[in-house]
Each structure stands twice: as C-alpha cells, then as structure tokens.
N, C-alpha and C positions, 0 to 999 in steps of 0.2 A: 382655245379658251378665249372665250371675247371679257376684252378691255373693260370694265367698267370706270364711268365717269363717279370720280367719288364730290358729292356736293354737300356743306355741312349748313344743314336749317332750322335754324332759332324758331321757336314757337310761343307765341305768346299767346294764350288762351285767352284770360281776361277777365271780363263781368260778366254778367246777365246772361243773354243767350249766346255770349260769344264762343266758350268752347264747343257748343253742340255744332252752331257752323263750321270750326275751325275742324274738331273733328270727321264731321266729312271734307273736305281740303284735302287731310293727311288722308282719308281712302283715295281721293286722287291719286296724289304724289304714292301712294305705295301703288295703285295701278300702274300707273307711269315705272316704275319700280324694277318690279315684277315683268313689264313687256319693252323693256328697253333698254340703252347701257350707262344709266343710270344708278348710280348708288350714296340713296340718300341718307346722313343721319341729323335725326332731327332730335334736339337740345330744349330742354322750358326753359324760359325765360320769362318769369313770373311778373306782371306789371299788371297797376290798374289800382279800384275801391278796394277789394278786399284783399289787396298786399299793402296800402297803404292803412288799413285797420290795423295788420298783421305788425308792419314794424316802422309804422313810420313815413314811409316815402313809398311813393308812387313807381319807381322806379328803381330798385335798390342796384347799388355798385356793381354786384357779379352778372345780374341779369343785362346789363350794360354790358361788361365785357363778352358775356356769352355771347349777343349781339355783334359787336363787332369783331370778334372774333368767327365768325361767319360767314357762309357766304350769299345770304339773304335769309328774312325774316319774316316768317307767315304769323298777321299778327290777328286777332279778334275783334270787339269791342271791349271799351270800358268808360265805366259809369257807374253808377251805384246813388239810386233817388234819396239814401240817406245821408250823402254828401254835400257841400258846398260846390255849385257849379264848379268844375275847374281844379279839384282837389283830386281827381283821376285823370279826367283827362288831359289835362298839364305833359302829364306824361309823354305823347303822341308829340309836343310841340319842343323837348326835350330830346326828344331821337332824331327829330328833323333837325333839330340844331345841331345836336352833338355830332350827328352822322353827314351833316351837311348835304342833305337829300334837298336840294332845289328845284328838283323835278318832282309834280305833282301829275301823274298820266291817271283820266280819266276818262277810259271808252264809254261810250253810249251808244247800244245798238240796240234798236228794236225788233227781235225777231219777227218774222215771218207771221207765224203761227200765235204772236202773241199781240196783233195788231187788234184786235174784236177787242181787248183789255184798255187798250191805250187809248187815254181822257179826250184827245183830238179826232174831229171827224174826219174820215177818211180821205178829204180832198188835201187837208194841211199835213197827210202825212205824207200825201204823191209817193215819191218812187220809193221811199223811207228813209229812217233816221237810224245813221251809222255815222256822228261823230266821236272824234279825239280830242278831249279838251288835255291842254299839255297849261296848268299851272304853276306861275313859281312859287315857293313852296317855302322860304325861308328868311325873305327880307319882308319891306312894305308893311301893314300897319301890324302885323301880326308878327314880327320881331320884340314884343312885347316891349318899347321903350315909350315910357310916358309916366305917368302918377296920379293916381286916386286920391281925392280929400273930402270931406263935407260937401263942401258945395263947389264944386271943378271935379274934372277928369280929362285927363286928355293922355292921346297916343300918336304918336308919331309915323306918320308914312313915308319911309326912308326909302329910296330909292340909288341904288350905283349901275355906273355904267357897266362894272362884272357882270352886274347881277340878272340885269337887261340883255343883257349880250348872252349871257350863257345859254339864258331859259329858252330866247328868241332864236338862236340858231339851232337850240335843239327841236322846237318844233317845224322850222324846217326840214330840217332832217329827217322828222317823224315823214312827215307830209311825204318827202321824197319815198321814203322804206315803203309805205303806202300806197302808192303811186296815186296819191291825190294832187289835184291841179291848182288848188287856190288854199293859202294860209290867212285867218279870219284875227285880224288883233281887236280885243275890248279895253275900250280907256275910257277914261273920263277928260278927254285932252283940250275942252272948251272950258273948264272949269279950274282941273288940278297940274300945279306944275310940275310934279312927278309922272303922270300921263303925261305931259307935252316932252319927258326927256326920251318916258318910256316908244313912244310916237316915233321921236326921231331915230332913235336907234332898232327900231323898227324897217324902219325905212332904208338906214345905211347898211341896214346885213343883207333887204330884201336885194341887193345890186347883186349880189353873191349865188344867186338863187333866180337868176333871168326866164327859166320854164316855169314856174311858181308866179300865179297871180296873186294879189293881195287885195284886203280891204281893211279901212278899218271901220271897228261901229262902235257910237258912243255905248256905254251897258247898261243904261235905261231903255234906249232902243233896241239892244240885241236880245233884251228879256222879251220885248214883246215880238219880234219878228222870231226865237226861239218857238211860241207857240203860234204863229202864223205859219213861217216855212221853216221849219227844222229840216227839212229835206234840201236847203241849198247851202248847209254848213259842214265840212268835212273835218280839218283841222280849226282848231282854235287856240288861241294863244291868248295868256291874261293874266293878270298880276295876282296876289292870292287871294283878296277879300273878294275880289269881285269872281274869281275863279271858285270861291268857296262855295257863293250863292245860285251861279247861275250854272253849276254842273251838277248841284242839288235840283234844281230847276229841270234841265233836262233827264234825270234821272229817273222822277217820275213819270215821263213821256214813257219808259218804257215798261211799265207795266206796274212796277214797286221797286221804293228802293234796295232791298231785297236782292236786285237781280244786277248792282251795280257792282262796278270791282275799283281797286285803285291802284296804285302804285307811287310810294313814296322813292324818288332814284337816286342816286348817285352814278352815273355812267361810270361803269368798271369796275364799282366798289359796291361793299353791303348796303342793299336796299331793302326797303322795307314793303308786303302787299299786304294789303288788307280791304274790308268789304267796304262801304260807304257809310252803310246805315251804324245807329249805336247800338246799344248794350239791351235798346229794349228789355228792363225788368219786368213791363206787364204781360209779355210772353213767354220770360223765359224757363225751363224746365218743365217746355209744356208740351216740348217736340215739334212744334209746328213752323218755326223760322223758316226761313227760306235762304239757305245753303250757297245757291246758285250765284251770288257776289264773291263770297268767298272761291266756291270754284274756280270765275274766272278770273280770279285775284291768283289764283295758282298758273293757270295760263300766263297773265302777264310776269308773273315770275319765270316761265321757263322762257319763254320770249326775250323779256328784257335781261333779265341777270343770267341766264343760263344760252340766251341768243340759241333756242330750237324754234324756231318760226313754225316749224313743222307738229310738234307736238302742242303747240298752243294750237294750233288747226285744227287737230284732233280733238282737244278737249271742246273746244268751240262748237264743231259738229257734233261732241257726242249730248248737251245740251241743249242742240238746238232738237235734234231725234228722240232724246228725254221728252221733249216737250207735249212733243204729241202724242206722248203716253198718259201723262201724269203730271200732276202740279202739286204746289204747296197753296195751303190755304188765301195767301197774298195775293195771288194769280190764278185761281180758281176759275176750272169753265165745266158747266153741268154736265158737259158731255167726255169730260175725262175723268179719273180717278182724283179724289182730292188726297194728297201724300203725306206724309210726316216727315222733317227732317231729313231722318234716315234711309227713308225709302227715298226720297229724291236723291240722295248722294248715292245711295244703292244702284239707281237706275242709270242715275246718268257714267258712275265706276263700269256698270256694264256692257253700257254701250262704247265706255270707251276702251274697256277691254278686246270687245270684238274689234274695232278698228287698228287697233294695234299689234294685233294678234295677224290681222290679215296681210 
C-alpha cells in the first residue's frame, strides 16, 4: 500500500472571475491527486468584496485561522468595482503581514509558442525571457505606516537590516536552485537612503555567494532595459513597490497577465499562491478568463511549499503542450482553437494527466 503525503490546502476563491480560475487550480491539484502520493484536503477560506458585504470584514477570524492552520493556500482574486479601493483587497496585505510571507516569487516566462503574441519584436526577445523576480513582500512603503489629511499624505519607506537580509539571501538561493549565474538588484540608491542601505547589504551577503555575478540597476533604468533586453535578466531581487511595478511590467511581455503566477512565502511555513491579475468584474461569469496564472501558481506551490521540483515540471510541460492546442481568448492565435476557462484547465489536467501517468 503506498504512503500517501497528506497536504491540508486553504482555498480562498474570492471575487470576480476568481473562483472560475481557482477552480481549475483544484482540477490540477486533484490531477496531481489522483497520479501521485499525494493527498490533498482543501478547506474555504472565505475573503475578499463580497465577504466583506456579507459581515463586515474582509477577512473574517476563522478563515484566518483555516489559513494558518494549513499547509498552504491557493488564493483567487478580490475586488469588487462597487467598493472603495482597498476595502477587499486590504485583505492580501493582512496575510502578508499576519503570515509574515516576505517573499514575494514572481516567475516570468515566455513560452516558446507564445512568442508571435509578445508586444516586443523579435530581436529584443533573442534567446527569451524566463525571469525570477524574488520581491520583498512585507516591509518598505507598503507596511502601511504614514497618514492621510486634507491637504498632506505621506507613507513611510521603512527599511531593516532583517528585512534586507532575509529577502537578499533568498534570492540568492533561488538563483543557486536555478542554476542561474548572475542576481540582478533594483534601487533607487542615487536618490533613496533606504536603497543606499538596501545596496550595501546587498553587496555584503553577495561575498557569501562568490559563483553569482551581480549588478545593480537603478529602476527607472531597469524598466526600460526590461523592454530592450529582457533576455539578459535571470534572477531579480527588489524592494516591494518597485517589485510591485516592474514584474507587472514584465508580465505583460508574456503574453497576458493572465498567464502570470505568484507566490506569497514564508520559507517552511503557510504560504500563500495566487495569480497576478485581479478580480476582473468585466469578465467575470463569462467563462473566458485565463486559468493559466492560477495553474502555475499551483506549480509554484508544489515547488516551494511542498519542495516537488518534479511535479512543478510537469505541470509546467503540460501547459506549455496545452498551448499548441488551444488558448483562452487573452492569448488568442487564429490558427488554434479559442477556449473557455474550462476547456483550458481541461486540457492542460489532460495532458498532465498523461505525464504522470507515464
């Protein structure tokens, strides 16, 4: 009788078109399920616009503890355009905090097959674009400390040497796991003296890490060499706001945001995955989202929280072989089938059924 791994996974559905993504996720993870020794059970954990209609708050007490009482959490979008910016999605910046998830992992890979879609001409894609942006995720100006008035506003970009340290050695780390050769830091360290500390302790972990080139680039410049050479950036390393902006930036290099994935971490603890894009209300309940962030937001959960390197392969492979079948309206080519939701998480479940199976 083989072993099953028993893994317990929070599910937070959300807004908009978020459950229809999230629900193919879960046809993943029960693929995975069903062809491995796995054994998942996955828990709701209700958050978002219309749980805060429902009672109040954005994120209620239980659906918190469901949460960390887990062992990661495949989350949706949420939003809701009849809300006050910030009145759902607050949410997202409360489980980074509460869960103390400082890692913000943000692959960027443009497949093969989906290069004729991508906004850059063929020369500025050269060999292609497959970065790691590894953001931190919980300090700097988005630790929300500052005050709103009539006429003022300000916010604080707090910066510790923890906080520097922790984020900066883990994209190291990443960089190494990857067998990539060069970690890419963004500051703004001509201007901000929270860059100039983030810089230095940059520099003192890179000693630790002597096979690993480094550079750094200020991030008004790395936005534009971002659409000049994306193809000479592998790992990247950056603080959150600028981390926020410029792996939205390369996101769309790969087709739609749509097809991006994320990962909120805590290394060895409940972390969080989820797609990039939001809650899109003008799409949603229309079937036509595109799934395909969320999927490899499952990958990066069995990767990072579950460390199967091997099954994040799979899944990886079986979207990229999806591809040349079928697409969702986002990523559309006349000469394949245009897909619904469901038929893309069908197709790409199938094919990674057969790999797993082999």
């Amino acid at each position: 009788m083989v072993h099953k791994m028993k893994k317990i996974i929070s599910v937070t559905k959300g807004d908009g078109c978020g459950p229809e993504v999230v629900n193919e996720g879960i046809k993943v993870l029960n693929t995975i399920e069903e062809y491995s020794d796995y054994d998942f059970e996955l828990i709701e954990a209700p958050a978002g616009g219309e749980v805060w209609k429902k009672f109040g708050t954005n994120l209620p007490d239980k659906s918190f503890q469901t949460i960390k009482d887990s062992d990661a959490l495949l989350f949706g979008a949420i939003g809701l355009p009849d809300l006050q910016p910030g009145v759902a999605e607050s949410a997202i910046l409360k489980l980074r905090q509460g869960l103390d998830l400082y890692v913000n992992l943000r692959p960027v890979k443009l497949y093969d097959n989906l290069r004729e879609i991508c906004p850059l001409k063929d020369k500025f894609i050269g060999d292609g674009i497959d970065i790691t942006f590894v953001r931190e995720n919980t300090e700097r100006i988005y630790k929300n400390i500052g005050k709103l008035e009539d006429d003022s506003a300000e916010n604080v970009m707090l910066y510790s040497r923890k906080g520097c340290e922790r984020i900066i050695k883990h994209a190291f780390e990443i960089a190494k796991r990857k067998g990539h050769n060069k970690v890419t830091s963004v500051d703004k360290a001509n201007i901000l003296k929270p860059s100039q500390l983030w810089r230095k302790i940059f520099h003192e972990i890179h000693k630790d890490y002597p096979d690993l080139d480094t550079e750094d680039i200020y991030v008004d410049a790395f936005c534009q060499w971002l659409i000049r050479a994306p193809f000479k950036f592998q790992t990247v390393v950056t603080g959150n706001m600028f981390g926020d902006i410029i792996s939205d930036e390369a996101a769309f290099l790969i087709g739609s945001l749509g097809m991006a994935s994320s990962g909120n971490i805590h290394p060895g603890k409940v972390s969080m995955y989820e797609p990039i894009h939001g809650s899109a209300p003008d799409i949603a309940g229309k079937g036509i989202a595109n799934p395909i962030g969320t999927i490899l937001s499952v990958k990066l959960m069995m990767e990072e929280s579950f460390n199967s390197l091997d099954i994040g392969n799979e899944i990886d492979k079986a979207v990229e072989a999806a591809l040349h079948e079928g697409r969702t309206v986002d990523i559309k080519s006349k000469n394949l089938k245009t897909l619904s939701t469901i038929e893309m998480g069908d197709l790409i479940a199938i094919k990674l059924k057969s790999s797993l199976k082999a």
